[in-house]
Each structure stands twice: as structure tokens, then as C-alpha cells.
C-alpha positions as CSV (number, residue, x, y, z in Angstrom):
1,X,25.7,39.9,-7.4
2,X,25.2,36.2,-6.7
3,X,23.3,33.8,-9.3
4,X,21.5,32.9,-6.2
5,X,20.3,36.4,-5.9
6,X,19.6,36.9,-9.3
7,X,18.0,33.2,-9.2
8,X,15.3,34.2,-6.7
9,X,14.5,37.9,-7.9
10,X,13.8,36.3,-11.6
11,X,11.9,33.7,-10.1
12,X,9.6,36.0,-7.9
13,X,9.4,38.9,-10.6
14,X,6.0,38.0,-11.3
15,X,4.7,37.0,-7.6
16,X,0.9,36.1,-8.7
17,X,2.3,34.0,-11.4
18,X,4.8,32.3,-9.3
19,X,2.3,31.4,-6.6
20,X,-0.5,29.7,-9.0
21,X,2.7,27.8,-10.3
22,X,3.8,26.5,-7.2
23,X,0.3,26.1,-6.0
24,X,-0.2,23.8,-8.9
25,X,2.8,21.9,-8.3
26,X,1.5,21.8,-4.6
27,X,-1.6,20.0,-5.6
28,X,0.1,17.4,-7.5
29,X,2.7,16.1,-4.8
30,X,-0.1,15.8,-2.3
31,X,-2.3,13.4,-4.5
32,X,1.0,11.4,-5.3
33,X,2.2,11.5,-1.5
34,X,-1.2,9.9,-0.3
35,X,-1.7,7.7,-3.2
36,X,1.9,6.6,-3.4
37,X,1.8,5.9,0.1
38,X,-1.6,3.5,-0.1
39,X,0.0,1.8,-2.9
40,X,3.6,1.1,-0.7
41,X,1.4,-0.1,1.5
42,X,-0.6,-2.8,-0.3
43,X,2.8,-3.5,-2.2
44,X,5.4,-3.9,1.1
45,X,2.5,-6.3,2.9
46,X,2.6,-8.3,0.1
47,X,6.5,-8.4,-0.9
48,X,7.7,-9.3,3.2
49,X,5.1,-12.4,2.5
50,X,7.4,-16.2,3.3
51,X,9.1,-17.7,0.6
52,X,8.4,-21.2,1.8
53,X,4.4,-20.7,2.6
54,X,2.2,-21.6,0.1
55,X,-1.7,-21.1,-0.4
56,X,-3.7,-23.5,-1.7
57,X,-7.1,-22.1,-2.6
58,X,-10.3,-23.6,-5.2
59,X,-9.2,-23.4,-9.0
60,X,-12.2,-21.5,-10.0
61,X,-11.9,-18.5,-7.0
62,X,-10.6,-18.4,-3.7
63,X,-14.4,-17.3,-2.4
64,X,-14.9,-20.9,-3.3
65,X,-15.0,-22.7,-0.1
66,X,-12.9,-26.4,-0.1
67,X,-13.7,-29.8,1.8
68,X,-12.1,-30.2,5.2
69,X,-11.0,-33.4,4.1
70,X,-8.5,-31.2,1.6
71,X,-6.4,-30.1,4.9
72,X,-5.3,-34.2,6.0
73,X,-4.2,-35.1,2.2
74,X,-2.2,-31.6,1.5
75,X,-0.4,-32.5,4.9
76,X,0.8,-36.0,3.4
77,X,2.1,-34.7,0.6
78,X,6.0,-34.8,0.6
79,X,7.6,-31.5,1.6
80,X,4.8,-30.2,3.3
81,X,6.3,-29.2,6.5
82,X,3.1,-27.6,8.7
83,X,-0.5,-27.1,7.0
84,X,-3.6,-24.3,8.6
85,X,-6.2,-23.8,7.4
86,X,-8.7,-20.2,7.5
87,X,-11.8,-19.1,6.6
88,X,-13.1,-15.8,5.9
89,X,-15.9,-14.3,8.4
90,X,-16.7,-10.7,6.8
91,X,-17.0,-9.4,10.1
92,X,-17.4,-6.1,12.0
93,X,-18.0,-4.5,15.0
94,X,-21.0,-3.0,16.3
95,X,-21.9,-1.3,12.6
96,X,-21.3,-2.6,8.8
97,X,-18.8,0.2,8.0
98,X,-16.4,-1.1,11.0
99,X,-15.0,-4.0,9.2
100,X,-12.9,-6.3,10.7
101,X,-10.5,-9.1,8.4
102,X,-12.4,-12.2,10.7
103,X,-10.9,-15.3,10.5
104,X,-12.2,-18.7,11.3
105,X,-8.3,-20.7,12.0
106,X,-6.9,-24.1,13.5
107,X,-5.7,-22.6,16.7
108,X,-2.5,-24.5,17.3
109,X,-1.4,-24.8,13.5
110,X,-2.1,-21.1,12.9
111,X,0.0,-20.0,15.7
112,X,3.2,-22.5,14.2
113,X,2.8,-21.4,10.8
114,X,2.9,-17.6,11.6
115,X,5.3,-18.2,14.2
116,X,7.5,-15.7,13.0
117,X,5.2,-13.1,12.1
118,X,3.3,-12.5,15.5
119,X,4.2,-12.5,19.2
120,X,1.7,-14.1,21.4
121,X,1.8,-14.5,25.7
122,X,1.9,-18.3,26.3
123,X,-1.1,-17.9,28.6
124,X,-3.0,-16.4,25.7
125,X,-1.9,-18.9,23.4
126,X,-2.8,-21.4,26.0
127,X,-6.4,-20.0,26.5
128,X,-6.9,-19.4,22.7
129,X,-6.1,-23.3,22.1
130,X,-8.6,-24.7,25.0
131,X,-11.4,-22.3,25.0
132,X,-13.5,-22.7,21.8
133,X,-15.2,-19.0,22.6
134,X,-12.4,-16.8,22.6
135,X,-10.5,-15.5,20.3
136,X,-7.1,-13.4,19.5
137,X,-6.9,-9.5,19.0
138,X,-4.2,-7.9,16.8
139,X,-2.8,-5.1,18.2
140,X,-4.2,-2.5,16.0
141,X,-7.7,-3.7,16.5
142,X,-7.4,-3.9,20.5
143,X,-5.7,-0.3,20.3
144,X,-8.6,1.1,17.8
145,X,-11.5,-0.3,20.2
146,X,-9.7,-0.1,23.4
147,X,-10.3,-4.3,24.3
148,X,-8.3,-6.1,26.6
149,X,-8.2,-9.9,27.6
150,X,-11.3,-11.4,28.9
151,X,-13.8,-9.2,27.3
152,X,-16.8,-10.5,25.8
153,X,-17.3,-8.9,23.1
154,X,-20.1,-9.3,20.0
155,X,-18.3,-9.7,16.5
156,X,-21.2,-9.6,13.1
157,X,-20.9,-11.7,10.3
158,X,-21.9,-9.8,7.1
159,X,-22.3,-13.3,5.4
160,X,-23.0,-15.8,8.1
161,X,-26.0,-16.6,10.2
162,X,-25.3,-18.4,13.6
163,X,-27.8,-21.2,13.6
164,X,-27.5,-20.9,18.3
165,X,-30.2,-17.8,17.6
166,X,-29.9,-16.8,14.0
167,X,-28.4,-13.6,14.4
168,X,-25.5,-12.5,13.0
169,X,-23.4,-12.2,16.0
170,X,-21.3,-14.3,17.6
171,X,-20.0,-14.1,21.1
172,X,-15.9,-13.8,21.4
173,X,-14.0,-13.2,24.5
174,X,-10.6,-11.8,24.4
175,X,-8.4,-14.5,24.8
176,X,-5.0,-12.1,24.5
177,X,-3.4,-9.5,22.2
178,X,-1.0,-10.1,19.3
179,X,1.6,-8.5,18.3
180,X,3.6,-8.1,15.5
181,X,7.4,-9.6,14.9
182,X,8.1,-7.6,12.0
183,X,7.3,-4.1,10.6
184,X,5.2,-5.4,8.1
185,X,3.4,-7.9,9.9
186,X,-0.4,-7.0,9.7
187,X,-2.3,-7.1,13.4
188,X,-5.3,-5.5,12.4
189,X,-7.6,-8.8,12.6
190,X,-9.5,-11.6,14.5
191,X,-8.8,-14.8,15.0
192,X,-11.1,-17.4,16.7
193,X,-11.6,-21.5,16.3
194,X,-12.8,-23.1,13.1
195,X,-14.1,-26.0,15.1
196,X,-16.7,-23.2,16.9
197,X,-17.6,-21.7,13.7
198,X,-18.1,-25.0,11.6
199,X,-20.7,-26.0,14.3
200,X,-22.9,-22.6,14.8
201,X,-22.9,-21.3,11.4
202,X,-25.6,-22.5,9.2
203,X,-24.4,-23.4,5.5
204,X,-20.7,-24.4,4.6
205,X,-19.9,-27.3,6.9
206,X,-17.2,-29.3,6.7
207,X,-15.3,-26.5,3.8
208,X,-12.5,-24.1,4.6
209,X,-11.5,-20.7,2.8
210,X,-8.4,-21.9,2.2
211,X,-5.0,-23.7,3.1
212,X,-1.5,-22.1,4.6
213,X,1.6,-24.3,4.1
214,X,5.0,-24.1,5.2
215,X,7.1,-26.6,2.8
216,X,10.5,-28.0,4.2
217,X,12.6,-25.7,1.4
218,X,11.4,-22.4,-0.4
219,X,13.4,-24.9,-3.6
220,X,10.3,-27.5,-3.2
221,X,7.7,-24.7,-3.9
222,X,7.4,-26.1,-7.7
223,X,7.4,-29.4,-6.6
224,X,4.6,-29.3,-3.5
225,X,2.2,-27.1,-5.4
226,X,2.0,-29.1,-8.5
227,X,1.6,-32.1,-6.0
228,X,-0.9,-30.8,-4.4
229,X,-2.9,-29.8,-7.6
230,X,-2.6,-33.0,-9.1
231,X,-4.1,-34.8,-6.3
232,X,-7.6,-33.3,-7.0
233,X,-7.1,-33.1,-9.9
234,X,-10.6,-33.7,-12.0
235,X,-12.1,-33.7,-8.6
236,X,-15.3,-31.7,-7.6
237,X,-13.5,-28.8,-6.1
238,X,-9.9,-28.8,-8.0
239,X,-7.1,-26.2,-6.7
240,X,-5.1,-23.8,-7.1
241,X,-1.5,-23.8,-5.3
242,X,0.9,-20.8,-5.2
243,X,3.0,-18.9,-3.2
244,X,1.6,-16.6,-0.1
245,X,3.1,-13.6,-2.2
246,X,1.0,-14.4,-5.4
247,X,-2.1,-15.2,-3.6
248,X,-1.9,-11.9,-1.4
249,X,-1.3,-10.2,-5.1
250,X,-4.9,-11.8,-6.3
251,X,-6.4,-11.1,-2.8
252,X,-6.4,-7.2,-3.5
253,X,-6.3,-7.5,-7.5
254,X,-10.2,-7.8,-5.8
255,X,-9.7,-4.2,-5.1
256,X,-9.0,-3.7,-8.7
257,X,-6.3,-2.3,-10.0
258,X,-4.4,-0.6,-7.9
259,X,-1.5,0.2,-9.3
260,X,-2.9,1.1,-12.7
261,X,-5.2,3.2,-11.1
262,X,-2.7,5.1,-9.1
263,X,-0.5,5.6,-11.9
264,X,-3.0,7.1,-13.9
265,X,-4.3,9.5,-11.5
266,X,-0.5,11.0,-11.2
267,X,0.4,10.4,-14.3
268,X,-2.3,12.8,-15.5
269,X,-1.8,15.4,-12.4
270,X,2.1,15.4,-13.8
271,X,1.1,16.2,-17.4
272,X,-1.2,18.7,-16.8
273,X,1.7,20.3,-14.7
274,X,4.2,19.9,-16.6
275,X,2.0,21.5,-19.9
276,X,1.6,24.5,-17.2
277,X,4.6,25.4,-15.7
278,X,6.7,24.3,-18.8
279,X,4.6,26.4,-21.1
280,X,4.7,29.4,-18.1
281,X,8.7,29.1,-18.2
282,X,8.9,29.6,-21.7
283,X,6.9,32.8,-21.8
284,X,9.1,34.1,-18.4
285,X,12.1,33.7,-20.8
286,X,10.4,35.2,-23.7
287,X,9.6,37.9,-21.5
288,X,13.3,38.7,-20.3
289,X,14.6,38.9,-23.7
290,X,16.4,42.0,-23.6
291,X,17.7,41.5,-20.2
292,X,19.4,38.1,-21.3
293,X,20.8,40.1,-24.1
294,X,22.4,42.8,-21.9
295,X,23.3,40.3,-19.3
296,X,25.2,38.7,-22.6
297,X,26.6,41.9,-23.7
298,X,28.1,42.6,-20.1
299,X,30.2,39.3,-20.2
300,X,28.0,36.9,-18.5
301,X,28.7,33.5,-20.0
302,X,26.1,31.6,-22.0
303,X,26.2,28.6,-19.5
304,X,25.7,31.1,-16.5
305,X,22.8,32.1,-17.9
306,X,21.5,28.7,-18.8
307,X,22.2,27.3,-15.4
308,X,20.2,30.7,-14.2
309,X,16.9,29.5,-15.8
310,X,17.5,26.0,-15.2
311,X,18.0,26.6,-11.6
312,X,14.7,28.3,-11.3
313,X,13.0,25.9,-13.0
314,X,14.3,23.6,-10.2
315,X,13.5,25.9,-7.5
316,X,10.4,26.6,-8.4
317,X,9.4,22.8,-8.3
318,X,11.6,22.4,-5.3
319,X,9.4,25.3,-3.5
320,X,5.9,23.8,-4.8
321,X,6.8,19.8,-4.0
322,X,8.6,19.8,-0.8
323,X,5.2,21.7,1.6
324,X,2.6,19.1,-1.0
325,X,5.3,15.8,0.3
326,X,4.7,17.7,4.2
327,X,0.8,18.3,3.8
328,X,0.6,14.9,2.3
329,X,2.4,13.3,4.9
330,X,-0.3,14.5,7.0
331,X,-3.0,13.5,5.7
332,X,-1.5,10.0,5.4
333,X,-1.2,10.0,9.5
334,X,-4.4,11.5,9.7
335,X,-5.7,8.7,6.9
336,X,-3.8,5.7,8.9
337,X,-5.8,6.6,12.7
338,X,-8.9,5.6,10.5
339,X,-7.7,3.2,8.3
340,X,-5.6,0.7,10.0
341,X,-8.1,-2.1,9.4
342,X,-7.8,-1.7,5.5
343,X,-4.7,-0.4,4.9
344,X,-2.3,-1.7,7.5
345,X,1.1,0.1,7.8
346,X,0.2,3.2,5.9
347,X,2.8,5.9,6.1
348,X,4.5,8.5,3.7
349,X,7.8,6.5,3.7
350,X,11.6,6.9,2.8
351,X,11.1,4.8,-0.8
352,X,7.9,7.0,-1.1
353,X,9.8,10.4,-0.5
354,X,12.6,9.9,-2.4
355,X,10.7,9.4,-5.5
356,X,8.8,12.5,-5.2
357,X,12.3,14.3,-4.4
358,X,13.5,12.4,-7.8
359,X,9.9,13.8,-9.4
360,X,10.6,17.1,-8.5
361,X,14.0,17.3,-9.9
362,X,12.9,15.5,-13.0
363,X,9.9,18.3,-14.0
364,X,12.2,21.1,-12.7
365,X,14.5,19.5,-15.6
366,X,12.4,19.1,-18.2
367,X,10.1,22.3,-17.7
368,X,13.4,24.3,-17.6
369,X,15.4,22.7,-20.3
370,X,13.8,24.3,-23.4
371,X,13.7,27.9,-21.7
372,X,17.4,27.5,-20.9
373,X,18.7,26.1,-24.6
374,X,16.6,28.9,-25.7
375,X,18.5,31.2,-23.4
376,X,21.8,29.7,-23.7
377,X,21.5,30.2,-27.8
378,X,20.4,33.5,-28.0
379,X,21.4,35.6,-30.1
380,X,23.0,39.6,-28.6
381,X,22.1,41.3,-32.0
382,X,19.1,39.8,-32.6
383,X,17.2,39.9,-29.4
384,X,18.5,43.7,-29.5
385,X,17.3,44.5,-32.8
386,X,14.1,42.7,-32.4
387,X,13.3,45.4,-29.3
């Protein structure tokens, strides 16, 4: 008779029992496979950022638009090897729940700086410099909506008005597609000419969102950024320098807490299942006192037995995580069709899956542990007295 055998006839005693256990255990990897997903995604995006870009943005919030003239003194300062500049649009497509991350950009500058992050057809590049009414599609966007170069197509401004006809719409045509250079790189955007926008729109001339800066040396970081700050310094509209990973950091701190808010969510699904299934364990055990006994009495060894229980503690998370990791994965590619926009690069990944294996293992560990001690010391003419 194999402990295997035994493993999975102990285990499955009880069938309704077993199921409501797994089922629970079910439930909880599928809210930490989604949500630990979202969060890898927010978190890589922001970790693959340049070590030599900086982001200069107002001192008192980066929705605090600076002067234009900003973008000619940060690119004297010394170290400053390329400066762009953005702004942000709040735009969508067609209706106010298809938002788009819109940006207003310095064609030619935009293009250098994120050089190595997108991939760009010269004769797009070409048309996107020259032609003030186009614009550049990332490749997630054209895929979603199905554009392709030379479309005109009508992008809204959820903050804007265009002073031409005071909509909210401004006419863009598909100057070319880009693509990303890296896994992480984000193509679910817009991109079309500062100079166009800071003529039609009606408030906010002359200001930009903010500032993009390559410096010669990720080592001159310090140095640049405290430059920069002490230049406008006491100045109407002081800033705030630091590095592209920071600023991406504060850019969905907007979002609120992410992190916290994930880790409370599964942190409380893992309690409550580990309060279940650990207290369910205990009473399997308590239940199978007798047989533990006789098992003892035949010459199984104390350890056997203990690595019996353990092992279908593990099982038994083993059984219930593994299918909740597969459904969640799912839903994460279902989730990532209609997401892209928000939440580029969502996927259940490797880093993702082989902390809910390690999650698994650890509450098969500690809902089995006191069981098996309780096994492992029990006592032959006790537990056979006490029946």
C-alpha cells in the first residue's frame, strides 16, 4: 500500500468536505492571479523606465501646466543631453468611456528621446514631423480600432475646447503606426504636434505638461535635477526634477494605492482560507484518531504518518490553486483584449505564477503542520483508551 494511495483515499474520505475546501482555495488564487497580474503590470512599466531620463514637472502637481519658455533653459543646463516636452490631452474616441493616453509632443525631440523604446517607418516619422495634422498610432490602439495610415480620424478632448469650432474634437490623420522595441514599451497612445495644439485650444498657451530629459550619464542624475530646480527656483511656477521611474511611480499613486490595495484584498482572501481549511484539517485528524493509532500499532513510523497529513495538506492546496492560477489566467487574457489602453502588458506572468505556486506550498504547510505534529505525537494507548 503506497502513502500515495493512502494520501488520496484520506484526503477524499469526506468528498463534500474536500470539494468546499478546494473550492475555497479556488476562489482565492483567482483574485490573487488577476490582481497580481494588474499590479506586475503597473509595477514592470514602471521598473524598465531609463536610468538617464529625467522628468521635470511643477513643484506643486504635475496637472500644473509649466511656461514654454522652461523647455530652452532646461536644455542649457550642463548634462542635459536631449530635452521634449508633452502635454496631456484626456482624449478618447468616439465615446468618454474609450480613453485614449493623448499626447500633445515636440515631434522630432520626442521621437530622439524614445529612440529606444519605439520603432517608427522613416516615411512616417517624416510625415509626422512636416504635417501639423497628423499624428502617430501605437500599435495597440491601431490594432483595437482597426486604423491605418492616412485616416482621418476625430480624437475628443475631455478637458480641452478647440477654439477652430469649439467642439471638442480635433481632426488627426494617421500619419503611421508605432511599435514597440521592448516588451515593456507601452503603444497604447497618441501622439500629435504641440505647435497644432498650442494654437487651436483655447486656455493654456504657451505651458507644457511637462519635460522629458535624457542627461549625458545616469551619474549626473543628482546633479542635472537639482540644477534644473534651482534655476526657478522662487519663480512663479517652481519644479520638481526626478527620475522617469519616480515620476511614473506618482503618475499612478493617482490611481491610489495600488499595491496596498492589492495586498489587502489577498491578504484577507488568504486568512480567511487559511482559518478554514487549517481549522477543517485539524478536525480530519481528530476524526482519524483511532486509525492513526492502529496505523502506529502496526509499525508505521511516526514520521510516515506525519509526512501522510502533511502531504495532504499540500495536495489539497496543490488541487484547489493550480485550476484558480488556470481560470485566472483567463480572465487576465480576456481582461487585457479590453484593457490595453489602461493597463498595457497585462498577463498572468512567470514572476506572477511562481509566487502563487510558492503560496500554495506555503498554506499547504502551515494548514498541515499542526495536524501532522498532532499526529506525529500521538500517543498508541491513549488514543486507544480514549475510544
Amino acid at each position: 500500500m503506497s502513502d500515495l494511495y493512502l494520501l488520496w483515499r484520506n484526503l477524499f474520505r469526506r468528498k463534500l468536505r474536500t470539494f468546499l475546501m478546494m473550492l475555497a482555495i479556488f476562489v482565492a488564487f483567482v483574485i490573487y492571479g488577476v490582481l497580481g497580474s494588474i499590479h506586475y503590470a503597473f509595477q514592470h512599466g514602471v521598473d524598465q523606465a531609463a536610468d538617464n531620463r529625467l522628468v521635470v514637472t511643477n513643484k506643486i502637481t504635475f496637472i500644473q501646466p509649466l511656461p514654454f519658455a522652461y523647455v530652452s533653459k532646461v536644455a542649457a543646463v550642463k548634462g542635459v543631453k536631449t530635452v521634449t516636452y508633452s502635454s496631456w490631452f484626456g482624449g478618447y474616441y468616439q465615446d468618454a468611456r474609450n480613453q485614449i493616453g493623448t499626447f500633445a509632443v515636440d515631434p522630432e525631440s520626442y521621437m530622439e528621446v524614445f529612440r529606444d523604446t519605439l520603432r517608427i517607418d522613416p516615411a512616417a516619422r517624416d510625415t509626422f514631423i512636416h504635417d501639423r495634422t497628423t499624428m502617430l498610432v501605437g500599435e495597440a490602439i491601431a490594432t483595437k480600432y482597426g486604423w491605418k495610415p492616412g485616416d482621418r480620424i476625430p480624437i475628443n478632448s475631455n478637458i480641452f475646447t478647440n477654439k477652430a469650432d469649439g467642439s471638442h474634437t480635433w481632426e488627426l490623420t494617421v500619419a503611421g503606426i508605432a511599435y514597440p522595441k521592448t516588451d515593456s514599451a507601452n503603444t497604447s497612445f497618441i501622439l500629435f504636434q504641440h505647435e497644432n495644439f498650442n494654437e487651436s485650444k483655447t486656455f493654456g498657451k504657451d505651458t507644457v505638461g511637462w519635460m522629458t530629459l535624457e542627461t549625458d550619464s545616469a551619474d549626473l542624475n543628482d546633479k542635472v535635477a537639482t540644477a534644473i530646480d534651482d534655476m526657478f527656483a522662487n519663480s512663479t511656477a517652481e519644479t520638481n526634477t526626478q527620475s522617469e521611474k519616480a515620476f511614473g511611480k506618482a503618475f499612478l499613486a493617482q490611481l491610489g494605492n495600488i499595491a496596498l490595495i492589492i495586498t489587502l484584498v489577498v491578504g484577507a482572501a488568504f486568512a480567511t482560507i487559511l482559518m478554514i481549511v487549517g481549522n477543517t484539517m485539524v478536525m480530519a485528524v481528530r476524526e482519524r484518531t483511532k486509525e492513526i493509532a492502529v496505523l502506529k500499532t502496526l509499525g508505521f513510523p511516526s514520521w510516515r504518518i506525519w509526512r501522510q497529513v502533511l502531504g495532504e495538506s499540500l495536495l489539497l492546496s496543490l488541487l484547489g490553486g493550480v485550476p484558480g492560477l488556470v481560470l485566472a489566467g483567463l480572465l487576465v487574457t480576456v481582461l487585457a483584449k479590453s484593457a490595453s489602453s489602461a493597463i498595457p502588458g497585462l498577463a498572468l506572468t512567470m514572476p506572477v505564477m511562481g509566487l502563487g505556486l510558492g503560496f500554495m506550498v506555503l498554506l499547504g504547510l502551515i494548514t498541515g503542520f499542526l495536524p501532522a505534529w498532532t499526529a506525529l505525537r500521538l500517543n498508541i494507548v491513549t488514543a486507544l483508551g480514549r475510544l
